[in-house]
C-alpha positions in Angstrom: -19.9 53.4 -30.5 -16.6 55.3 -31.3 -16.0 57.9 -34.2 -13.0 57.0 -35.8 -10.5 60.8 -35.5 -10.6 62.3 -39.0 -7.2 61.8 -40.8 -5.6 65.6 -41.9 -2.7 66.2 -44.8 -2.1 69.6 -43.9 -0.9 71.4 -47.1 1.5 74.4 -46.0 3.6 75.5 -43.0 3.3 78.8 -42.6 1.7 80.8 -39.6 -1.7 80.1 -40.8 -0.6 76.7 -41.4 0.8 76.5 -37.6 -2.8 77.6 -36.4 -4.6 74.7 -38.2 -1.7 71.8 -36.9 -2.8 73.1 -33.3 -6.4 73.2 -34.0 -6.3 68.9 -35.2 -3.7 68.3 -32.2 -6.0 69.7 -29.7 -9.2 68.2 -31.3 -10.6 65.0 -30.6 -12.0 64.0 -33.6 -8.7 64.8 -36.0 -5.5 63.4 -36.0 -2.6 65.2 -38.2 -1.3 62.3 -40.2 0.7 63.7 -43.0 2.5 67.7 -43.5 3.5 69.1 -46.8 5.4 72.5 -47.9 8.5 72.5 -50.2 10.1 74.0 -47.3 11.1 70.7 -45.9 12.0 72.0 -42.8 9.1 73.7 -41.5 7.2 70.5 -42.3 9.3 68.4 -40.5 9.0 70.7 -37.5 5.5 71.1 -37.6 5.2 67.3 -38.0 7.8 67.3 -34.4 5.3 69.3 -32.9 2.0 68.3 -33.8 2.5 64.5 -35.2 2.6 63.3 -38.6 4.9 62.3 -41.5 6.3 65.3 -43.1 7.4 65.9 -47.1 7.9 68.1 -49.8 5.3 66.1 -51.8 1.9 67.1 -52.1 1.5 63.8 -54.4 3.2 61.7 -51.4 -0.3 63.2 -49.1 -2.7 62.1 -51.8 -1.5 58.9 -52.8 -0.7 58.2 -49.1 -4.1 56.0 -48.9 -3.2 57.4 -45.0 -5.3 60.6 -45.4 -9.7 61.6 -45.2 -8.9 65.0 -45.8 -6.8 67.8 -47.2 -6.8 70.9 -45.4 -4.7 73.3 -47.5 -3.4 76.5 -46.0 -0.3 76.9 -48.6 0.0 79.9 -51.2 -3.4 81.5 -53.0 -2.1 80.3 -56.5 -1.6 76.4 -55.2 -5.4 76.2 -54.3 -7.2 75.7 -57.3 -5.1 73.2 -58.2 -4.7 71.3 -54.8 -8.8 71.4 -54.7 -9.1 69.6 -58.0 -6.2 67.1 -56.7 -7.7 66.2 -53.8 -11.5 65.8 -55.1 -10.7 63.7 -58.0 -9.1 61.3 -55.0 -12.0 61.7 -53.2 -10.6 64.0 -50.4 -12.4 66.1 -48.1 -11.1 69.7 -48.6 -11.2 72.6 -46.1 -9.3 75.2 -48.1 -8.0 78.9 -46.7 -9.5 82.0 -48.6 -9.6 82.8 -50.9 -9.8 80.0 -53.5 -7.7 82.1 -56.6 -7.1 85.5 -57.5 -9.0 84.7 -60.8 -12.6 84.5 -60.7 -12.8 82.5 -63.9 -10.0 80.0 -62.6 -12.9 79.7 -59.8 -15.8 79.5 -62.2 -14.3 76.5 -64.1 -13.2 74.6 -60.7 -17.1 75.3 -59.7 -18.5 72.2 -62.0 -16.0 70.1 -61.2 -16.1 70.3 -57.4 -20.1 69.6 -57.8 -20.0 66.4 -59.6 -17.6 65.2 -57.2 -19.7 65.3 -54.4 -17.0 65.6 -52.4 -17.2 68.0 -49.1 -15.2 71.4 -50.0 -15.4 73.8 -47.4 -13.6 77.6 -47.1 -12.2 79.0 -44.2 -14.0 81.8 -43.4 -13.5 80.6 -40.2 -14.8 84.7 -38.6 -18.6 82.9 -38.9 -17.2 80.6 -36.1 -16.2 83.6 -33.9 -18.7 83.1 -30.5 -20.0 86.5 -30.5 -20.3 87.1 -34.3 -22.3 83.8 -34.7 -24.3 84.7 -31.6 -25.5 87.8 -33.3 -26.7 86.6 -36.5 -28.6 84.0 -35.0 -30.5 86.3 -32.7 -31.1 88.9 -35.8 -32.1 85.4 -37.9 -34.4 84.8 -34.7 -36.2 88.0 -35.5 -34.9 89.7 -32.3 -34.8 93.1 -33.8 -36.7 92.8 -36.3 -35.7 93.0 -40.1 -32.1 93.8 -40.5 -32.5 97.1 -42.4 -28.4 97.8 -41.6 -25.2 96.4 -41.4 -21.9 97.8 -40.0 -18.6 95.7 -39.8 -15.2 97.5 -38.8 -12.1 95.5 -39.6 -8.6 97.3 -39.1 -5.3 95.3 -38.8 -2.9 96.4 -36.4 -0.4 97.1 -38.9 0.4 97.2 -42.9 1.7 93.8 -44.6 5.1 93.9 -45.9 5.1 95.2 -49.2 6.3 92.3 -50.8 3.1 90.7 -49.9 1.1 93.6 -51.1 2.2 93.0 -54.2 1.0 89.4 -54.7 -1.9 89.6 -51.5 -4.4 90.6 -54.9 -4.9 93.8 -53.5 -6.4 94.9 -50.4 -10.6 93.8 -51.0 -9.3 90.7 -52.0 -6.6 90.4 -49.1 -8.4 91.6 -45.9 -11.8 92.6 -47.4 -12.9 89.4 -48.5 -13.6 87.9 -44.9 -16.0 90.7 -44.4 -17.9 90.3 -47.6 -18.6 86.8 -46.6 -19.4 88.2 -42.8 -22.1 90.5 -45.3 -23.3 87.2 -46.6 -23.4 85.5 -43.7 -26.1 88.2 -42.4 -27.6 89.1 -46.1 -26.8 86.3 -48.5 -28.3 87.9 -50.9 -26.2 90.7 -52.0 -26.9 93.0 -55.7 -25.1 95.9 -55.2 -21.8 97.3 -55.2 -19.9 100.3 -54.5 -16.5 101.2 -52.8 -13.4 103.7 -52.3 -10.1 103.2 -51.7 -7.7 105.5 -50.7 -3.7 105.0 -50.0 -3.1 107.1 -47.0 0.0 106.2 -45.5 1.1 102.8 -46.8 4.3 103.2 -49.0 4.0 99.4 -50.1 0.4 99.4 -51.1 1.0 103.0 -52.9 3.9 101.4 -54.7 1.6 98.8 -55.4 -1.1 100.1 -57.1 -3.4 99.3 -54.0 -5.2 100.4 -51.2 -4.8 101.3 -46.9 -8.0 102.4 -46.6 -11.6 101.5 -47.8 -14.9 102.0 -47.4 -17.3 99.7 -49.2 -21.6 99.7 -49.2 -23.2 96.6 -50.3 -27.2 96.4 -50.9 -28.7 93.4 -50.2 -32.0 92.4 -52.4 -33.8 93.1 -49.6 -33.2 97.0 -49.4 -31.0 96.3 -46.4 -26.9 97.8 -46.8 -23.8 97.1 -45.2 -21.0 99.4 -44.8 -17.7 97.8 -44.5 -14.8 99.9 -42.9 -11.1 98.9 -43.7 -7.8 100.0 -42.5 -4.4 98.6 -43.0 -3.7 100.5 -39.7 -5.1 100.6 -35.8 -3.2 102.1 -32.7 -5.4 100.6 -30.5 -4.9 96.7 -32.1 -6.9 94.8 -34.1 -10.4 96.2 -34.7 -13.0 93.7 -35.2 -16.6 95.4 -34.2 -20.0 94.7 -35.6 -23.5 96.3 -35.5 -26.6 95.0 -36.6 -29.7 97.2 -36.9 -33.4 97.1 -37.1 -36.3 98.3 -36.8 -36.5 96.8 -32.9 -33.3 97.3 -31.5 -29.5 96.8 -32.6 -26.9 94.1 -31.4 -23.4 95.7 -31.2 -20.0 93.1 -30.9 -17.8 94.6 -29.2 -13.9 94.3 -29.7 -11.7 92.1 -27.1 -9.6 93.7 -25.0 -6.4 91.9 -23.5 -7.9 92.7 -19.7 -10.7 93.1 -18.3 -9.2 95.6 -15.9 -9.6 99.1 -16.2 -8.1 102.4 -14.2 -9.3 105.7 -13.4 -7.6 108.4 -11.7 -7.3 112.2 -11.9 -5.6 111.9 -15.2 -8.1 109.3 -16.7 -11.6 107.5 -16.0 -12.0 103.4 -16.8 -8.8 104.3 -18.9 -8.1 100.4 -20.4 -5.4 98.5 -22.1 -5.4 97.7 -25.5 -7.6 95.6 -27.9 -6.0 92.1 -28.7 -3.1 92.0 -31.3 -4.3 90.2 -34.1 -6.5 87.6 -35.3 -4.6 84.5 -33.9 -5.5 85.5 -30.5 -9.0 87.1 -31.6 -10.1 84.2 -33.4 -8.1 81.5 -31.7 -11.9 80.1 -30.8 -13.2 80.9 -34.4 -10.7 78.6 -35.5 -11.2 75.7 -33.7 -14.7 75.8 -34.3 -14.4 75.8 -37.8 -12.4 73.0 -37.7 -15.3 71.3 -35.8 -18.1 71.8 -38.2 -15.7 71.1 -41.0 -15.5 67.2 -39.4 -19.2 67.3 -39.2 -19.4 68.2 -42.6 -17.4 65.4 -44.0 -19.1 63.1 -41.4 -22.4 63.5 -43.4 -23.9 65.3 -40.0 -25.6 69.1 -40.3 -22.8 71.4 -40.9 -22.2 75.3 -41.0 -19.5 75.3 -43.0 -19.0 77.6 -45.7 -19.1 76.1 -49.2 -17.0 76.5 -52.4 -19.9 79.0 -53.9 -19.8 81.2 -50.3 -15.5 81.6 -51.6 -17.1 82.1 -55.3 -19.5 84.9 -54.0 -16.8 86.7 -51.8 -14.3 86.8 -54.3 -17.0 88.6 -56.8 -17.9 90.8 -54.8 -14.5 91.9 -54.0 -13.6 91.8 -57.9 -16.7 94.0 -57.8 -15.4 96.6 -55.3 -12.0 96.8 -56.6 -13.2 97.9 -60.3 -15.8 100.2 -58.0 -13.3 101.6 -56.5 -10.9 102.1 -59.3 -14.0 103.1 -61.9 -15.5 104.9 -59.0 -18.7 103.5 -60.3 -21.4 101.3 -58.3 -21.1 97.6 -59.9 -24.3 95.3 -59.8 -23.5 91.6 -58.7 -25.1 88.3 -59.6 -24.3 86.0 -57.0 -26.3 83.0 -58.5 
């Protein structure tokens, strides 16, 4: 028996929306059927590239009767709105992070999506990265023990343009927020917690009001922490590294380097090239893989997925560690 190929409206054009066309053009089970911006043009050539009929009109997408699912990667503020859209038609969602700015625009989309029944996934798509998801299952197999701690480093290879800053909702919102729900996705159960943020050498985030630099600790209910170390800024490329730690071992991830050839001399020893750039060549397998479980998920099969209330939970606990931060107090979390 054949699986009919899931039908995608992709929502949005720009270079996350680009990764996501490729994903459904390379996949199997997804087609790209209809692309969306108010930038006309981008859709049409996204729609040239990767298939589909292309329009300004989200409404046009909907209505189309052509479409099983949204997957919106447009602008923060449009994504409350294109959730509620699309699950009042019955349309599968997979929505980029996070879901608003606005924890209480969140909190009155919650009720809504669960009477719907409709599958709404986020796209914390770093729980999809090979090695990341390798290690939690091991630490969930019991490998080394009880996690007792947590480290995750994440440093960009370079500051966003200011404009962004200034609209990104700040940098635990921004870049943070993917490792909060990395936290999670080791110690669901977080209760605790406390940050600081620094502005270093970012002239758009200082004129901002934000932060380069931060270092947040969660505590999970267990006892267990996490440290979480940010930078807007890495010489050496995008820093992505993770180590779990118990009372029987630890289980390190490693960054990815762009070669697996190293040199050494009388200047240098194993001296190696850089770590990769950014995250569309770091996670280029994370994505598709999300993309995967996602069509599982609106199949009706088991799915990984992240739900709406894993978006809900990150985006409190990175309201939580921006008023930390500015307060410089520790903040308890309910993530129920």
């Amino acid at each position: 028996m054949t699986t009919k190929a899931l039908r995608f409206g992709l929502i949005g054009t720009g270079r996350i929306g680009q990764v996501h066309a490729a994903s459904i053009a390379a996949s199997p089970d997804a087609v790209l059927a209809w692309v969306a911006d108010p930038y006309i043009d981008g859709a049409r050539s996204t729609a040239a590239r990767f298939g589909g009929t292309a329009t300004e009109d989200v409404e046009a997408v909907i209505a189309s009767g052509d479409v099983d699912a949204l997957l919106v990667a447009s602008p923060t503020p449009t994504h409350v709105d294109l959730i509620a859209r699309a699950v009042d038609a019955g349309l599968a969602v997979l929505c980029e992070k996070p879901i608003d700015l606005d924890i209480a625009r969140v909190e009155a989309l919650r009720p809504r999506v669960a009477a719907s029944g409709v599958p709404v996934a986020i796209g914390f798509n770093r729980r999809f990265d090979p090695a990341f998801a390798s290690a939690r299952a091991r630490v969930a197999a019991g490998e080394i023990g009880e996690l007792e701690q947590l480290a995750i480093i994440s440093r960009d290879p370079s500051a966003p343009p200011a404009d962004y800053v200034g609209i990104s909702g700040g940098i635990f919102r921004d870049m943070t927020i993917h490792d909060f729900d990395m936290a999670r996705f080791f110690l669901p159960e977080i209760v605790e917690v406390t940050a600081i943020g620094s502005t270093v050498f970012d002239e758009g985030a200082r004129a901002h009001g934000d932060f380069d630099t931060a270092i947040t600790i969660l505590r999970a209910a267990s006892g267990a922490t996490v440290s979480i170390t940010n930078s807007r800024h890495s010489a050496v490329g995008y820093d992505q590294r993770i180590e779990a730690f118990g009372a029987n071992g630890m289980l390190q991830v490693a960054n990815a380097g762009t070669s697996l050839v190293s040199f050494s001399g009388a200047a240098a020893v194993e001296a190696r090239p850089p770590y990769q750039e950014f995250f569309l060549e770091r996670y280029a397998a994370a994505y598709a893989a999300e993309l995967g479980e996602f069509i599982k998920l609106v199949r009706g099969e088991a799915s990984s997925s992240p739900t709406f209330d894993d978006g809900r939970a990150a985006l409190i606990l990175a309201d939580a560690a921006q008023r930390s931060a500015v307060e410089r107090t520790v903040v308890a979390v309910d993530l129920g």
